[in-house]
Backbone bond lengths (Angstrom), bond angles and torsions (degrees), N, CA, C in turn:
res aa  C-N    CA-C-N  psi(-1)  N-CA   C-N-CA  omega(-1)  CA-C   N-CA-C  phi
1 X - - - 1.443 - - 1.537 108.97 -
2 X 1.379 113.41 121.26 1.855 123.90 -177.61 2.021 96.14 -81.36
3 X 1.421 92.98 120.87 2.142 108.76 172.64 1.369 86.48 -91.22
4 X 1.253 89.45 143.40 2.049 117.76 -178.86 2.152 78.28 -58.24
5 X 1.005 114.68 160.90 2.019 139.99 153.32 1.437 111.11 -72.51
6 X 1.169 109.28 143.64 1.455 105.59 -176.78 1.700 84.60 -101.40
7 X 1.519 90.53 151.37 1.818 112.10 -159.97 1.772 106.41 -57.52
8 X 1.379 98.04 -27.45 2.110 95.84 169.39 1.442 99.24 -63.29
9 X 1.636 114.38 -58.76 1.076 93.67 -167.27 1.239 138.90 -61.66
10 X 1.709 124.50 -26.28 1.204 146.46 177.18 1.586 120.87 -69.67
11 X 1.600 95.02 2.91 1.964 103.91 -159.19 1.963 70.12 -112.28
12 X 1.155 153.49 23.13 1.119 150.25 151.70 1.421 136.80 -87.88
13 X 1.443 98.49 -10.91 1.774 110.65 -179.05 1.584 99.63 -117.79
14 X 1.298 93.08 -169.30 1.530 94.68 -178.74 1.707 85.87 -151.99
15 X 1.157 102.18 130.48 1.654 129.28 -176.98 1.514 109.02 -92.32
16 X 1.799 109.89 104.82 1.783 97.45 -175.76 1.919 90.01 -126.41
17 X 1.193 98.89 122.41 1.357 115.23 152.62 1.227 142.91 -14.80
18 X 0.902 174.13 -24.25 1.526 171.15 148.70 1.297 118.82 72.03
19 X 1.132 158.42 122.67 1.770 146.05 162.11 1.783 83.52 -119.14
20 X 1.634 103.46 -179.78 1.288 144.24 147.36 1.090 120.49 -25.72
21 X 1.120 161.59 163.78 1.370 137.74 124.90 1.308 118.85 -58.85
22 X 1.209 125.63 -159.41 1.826 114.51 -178.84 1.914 76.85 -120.75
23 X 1.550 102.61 157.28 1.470 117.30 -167.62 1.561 119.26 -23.30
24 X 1.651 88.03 -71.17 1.623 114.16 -173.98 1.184 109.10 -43.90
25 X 1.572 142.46 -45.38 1.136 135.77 -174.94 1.401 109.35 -86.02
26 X 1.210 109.25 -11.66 1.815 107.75 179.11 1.393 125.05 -66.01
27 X 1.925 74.23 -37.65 1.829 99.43 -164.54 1.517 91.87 -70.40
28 X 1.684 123.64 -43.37 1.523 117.55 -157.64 1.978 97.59 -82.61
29 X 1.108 101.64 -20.38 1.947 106.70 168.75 1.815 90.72 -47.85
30 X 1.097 104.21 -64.45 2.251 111.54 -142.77 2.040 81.62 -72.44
31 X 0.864 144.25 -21.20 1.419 153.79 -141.84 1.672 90.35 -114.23
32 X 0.987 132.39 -52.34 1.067 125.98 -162.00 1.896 109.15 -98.50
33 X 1.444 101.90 -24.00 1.095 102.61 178.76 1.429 132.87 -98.26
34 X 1.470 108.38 -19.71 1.648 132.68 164.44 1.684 105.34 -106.79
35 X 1.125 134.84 6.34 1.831 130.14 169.18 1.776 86.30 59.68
36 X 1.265 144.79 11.94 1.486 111.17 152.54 1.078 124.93 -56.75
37 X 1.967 97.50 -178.08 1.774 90.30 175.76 1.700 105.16 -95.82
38 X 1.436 84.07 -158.43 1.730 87.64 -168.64 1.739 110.88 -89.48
39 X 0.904 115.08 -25.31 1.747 120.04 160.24 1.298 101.73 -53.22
40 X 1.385 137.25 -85.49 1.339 124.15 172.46 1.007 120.53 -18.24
41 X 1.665 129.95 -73.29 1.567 127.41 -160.96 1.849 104.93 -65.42
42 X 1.367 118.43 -33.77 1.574 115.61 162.20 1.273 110.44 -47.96
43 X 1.031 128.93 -56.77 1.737 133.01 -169.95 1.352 99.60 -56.87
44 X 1.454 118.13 -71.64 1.666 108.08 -173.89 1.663 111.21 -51.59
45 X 1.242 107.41 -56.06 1.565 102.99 175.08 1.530 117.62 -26.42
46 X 1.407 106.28 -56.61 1.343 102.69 -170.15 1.993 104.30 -79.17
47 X 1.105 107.01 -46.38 1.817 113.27 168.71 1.885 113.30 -32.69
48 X 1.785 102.29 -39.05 1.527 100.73 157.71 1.242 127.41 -72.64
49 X 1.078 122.41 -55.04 1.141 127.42 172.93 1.411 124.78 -45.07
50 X 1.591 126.32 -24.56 1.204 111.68 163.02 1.494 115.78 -94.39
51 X 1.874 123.89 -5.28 1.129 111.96 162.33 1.932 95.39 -64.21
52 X 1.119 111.94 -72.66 1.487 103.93 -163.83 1.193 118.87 -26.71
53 X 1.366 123.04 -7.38 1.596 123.88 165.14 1.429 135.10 -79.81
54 X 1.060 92.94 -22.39 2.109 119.83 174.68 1.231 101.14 -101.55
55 X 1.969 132.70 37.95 1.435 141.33 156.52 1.426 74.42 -71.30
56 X 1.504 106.54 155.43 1.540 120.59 161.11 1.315 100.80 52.48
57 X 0.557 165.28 3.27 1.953 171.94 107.86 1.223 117.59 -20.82
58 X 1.522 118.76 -27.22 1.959 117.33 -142.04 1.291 114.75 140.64
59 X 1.198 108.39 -36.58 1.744 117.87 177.83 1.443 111.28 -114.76
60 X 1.288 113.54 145.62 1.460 119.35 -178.16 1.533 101.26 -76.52
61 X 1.606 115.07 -33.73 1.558 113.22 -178.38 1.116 98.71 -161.69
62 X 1.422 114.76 175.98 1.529 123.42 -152.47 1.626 94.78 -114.18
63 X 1.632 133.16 173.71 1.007 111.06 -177.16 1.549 128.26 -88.85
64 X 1.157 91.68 148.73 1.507 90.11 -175.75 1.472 136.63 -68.15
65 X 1.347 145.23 177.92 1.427 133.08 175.44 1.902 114.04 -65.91
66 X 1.042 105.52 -28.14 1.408 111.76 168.38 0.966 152.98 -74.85
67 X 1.642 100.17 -16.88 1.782 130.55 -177.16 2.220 81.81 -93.69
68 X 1.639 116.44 -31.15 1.334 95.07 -158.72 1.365 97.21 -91.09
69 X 1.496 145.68 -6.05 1.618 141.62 154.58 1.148 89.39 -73.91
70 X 1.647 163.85 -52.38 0.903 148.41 -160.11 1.816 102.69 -52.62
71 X 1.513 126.38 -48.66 0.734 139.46 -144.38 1.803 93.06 -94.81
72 X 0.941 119.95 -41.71 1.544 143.77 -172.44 1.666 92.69 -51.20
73 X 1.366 88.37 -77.78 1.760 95.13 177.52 1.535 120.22 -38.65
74 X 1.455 112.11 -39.90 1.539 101.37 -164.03 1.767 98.10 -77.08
75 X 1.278 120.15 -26.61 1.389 131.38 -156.90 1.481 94.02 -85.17
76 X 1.468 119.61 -35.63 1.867 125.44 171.50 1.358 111.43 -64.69
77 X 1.392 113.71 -17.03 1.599 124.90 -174.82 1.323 118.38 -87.69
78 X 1.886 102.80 -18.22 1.556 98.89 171.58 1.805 93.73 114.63
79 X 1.449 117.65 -20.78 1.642 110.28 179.13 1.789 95.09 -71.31
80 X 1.512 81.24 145.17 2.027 105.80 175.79 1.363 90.56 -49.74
81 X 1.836 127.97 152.31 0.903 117.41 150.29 1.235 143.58 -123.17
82 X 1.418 102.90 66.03 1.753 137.52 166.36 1.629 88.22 -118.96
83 X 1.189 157.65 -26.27 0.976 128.13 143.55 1.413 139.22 -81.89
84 X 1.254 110.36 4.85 1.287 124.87 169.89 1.491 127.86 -82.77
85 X 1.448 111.14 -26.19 1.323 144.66 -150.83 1.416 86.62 -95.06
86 X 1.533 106.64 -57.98 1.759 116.43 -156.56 1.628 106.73 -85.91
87 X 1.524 115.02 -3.48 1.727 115.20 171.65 1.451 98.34 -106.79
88 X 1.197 124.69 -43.27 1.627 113.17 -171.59 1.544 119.68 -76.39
89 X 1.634 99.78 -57.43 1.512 108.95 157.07 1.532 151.25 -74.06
90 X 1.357 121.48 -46.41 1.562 140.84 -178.55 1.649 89.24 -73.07
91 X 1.475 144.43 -70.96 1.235 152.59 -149.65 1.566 85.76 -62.80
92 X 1.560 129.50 -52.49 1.448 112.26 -136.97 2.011 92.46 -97.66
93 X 1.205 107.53 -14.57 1.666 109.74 167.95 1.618 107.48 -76.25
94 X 1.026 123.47 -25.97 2.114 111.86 -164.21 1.236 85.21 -171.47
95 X 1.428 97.69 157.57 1.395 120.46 154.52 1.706 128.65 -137.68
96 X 1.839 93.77 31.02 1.152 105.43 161.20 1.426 127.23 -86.11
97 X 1.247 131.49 147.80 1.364 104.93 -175.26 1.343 106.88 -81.33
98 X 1.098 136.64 -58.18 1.588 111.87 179.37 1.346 131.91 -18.11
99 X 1.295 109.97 -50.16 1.485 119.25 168.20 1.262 121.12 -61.60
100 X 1.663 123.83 -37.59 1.674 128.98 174.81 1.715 99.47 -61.44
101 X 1.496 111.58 -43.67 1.775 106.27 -165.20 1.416 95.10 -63.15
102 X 1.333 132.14 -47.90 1.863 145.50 -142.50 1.901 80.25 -73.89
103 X 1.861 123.43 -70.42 1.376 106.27 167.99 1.416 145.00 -20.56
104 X 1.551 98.85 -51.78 1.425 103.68 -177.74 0.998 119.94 -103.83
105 X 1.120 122.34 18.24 1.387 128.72 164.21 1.649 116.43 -105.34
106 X 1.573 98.15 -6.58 1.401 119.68 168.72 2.474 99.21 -73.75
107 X 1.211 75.49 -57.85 1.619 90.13 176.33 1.091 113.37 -49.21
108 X 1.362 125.27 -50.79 1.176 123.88 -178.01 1.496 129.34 -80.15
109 X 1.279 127.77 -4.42 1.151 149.95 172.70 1.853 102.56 -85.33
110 X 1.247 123.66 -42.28 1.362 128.42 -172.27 1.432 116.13 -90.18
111 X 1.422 110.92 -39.85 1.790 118.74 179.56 1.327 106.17 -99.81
């Protein structure tokens, strides 16, 4: 269990933000880092982007750029990708099933 910092201690770090990247560089991240093509890395891009919408929805967070080269690669390797989607991505966000069906039905709507 994480205790709130007492405010001295917390006046010692410095708190920096993080976002997404914006598409284009996401898409050329999953492209450059798994050798897919560029239709692929659009698809996951956008396949994140609608997990990142079910934050506070069901999911603590949407998927990340790393779960989608994770996913890139297996799909560059020749794996289907509704099963690629649902081991790299859907598995590593929840392991409720509601949340795995709401994923792959995200997948399956895009591939």
């Amino acid at each position: 269990m994480l205790k709130e910092l007492k405010q001295s201690t917390r006046q010692r770090f410095v708190a920096i933000e993080f976002r997404y990247p914006v598409a284009a560089l996401e898409e050329k991240i999953i492209r450059t880092e798994s050798g897919s093509d560029a239709a692929t890395a659009a698809t996951l891009v956008r396949l994140a982007q609608m997990t990142r919408n079910l934050k506070g929805n069901g999911l603590d967070e949407g998927a990340s750029t790393r779960l989608l080269v994770h996913a890139a690669k297996l799909i560059a390797r020749g794996i289907p990708p509704g099963q690629a989607c649902h081991g790299a991505i859907a598995e590593a966000l929840s392991d409720e099933p509601e949340m795995l069906r709401a994923v792959d039905e995200f997948v399956s709507s895009l591939f």
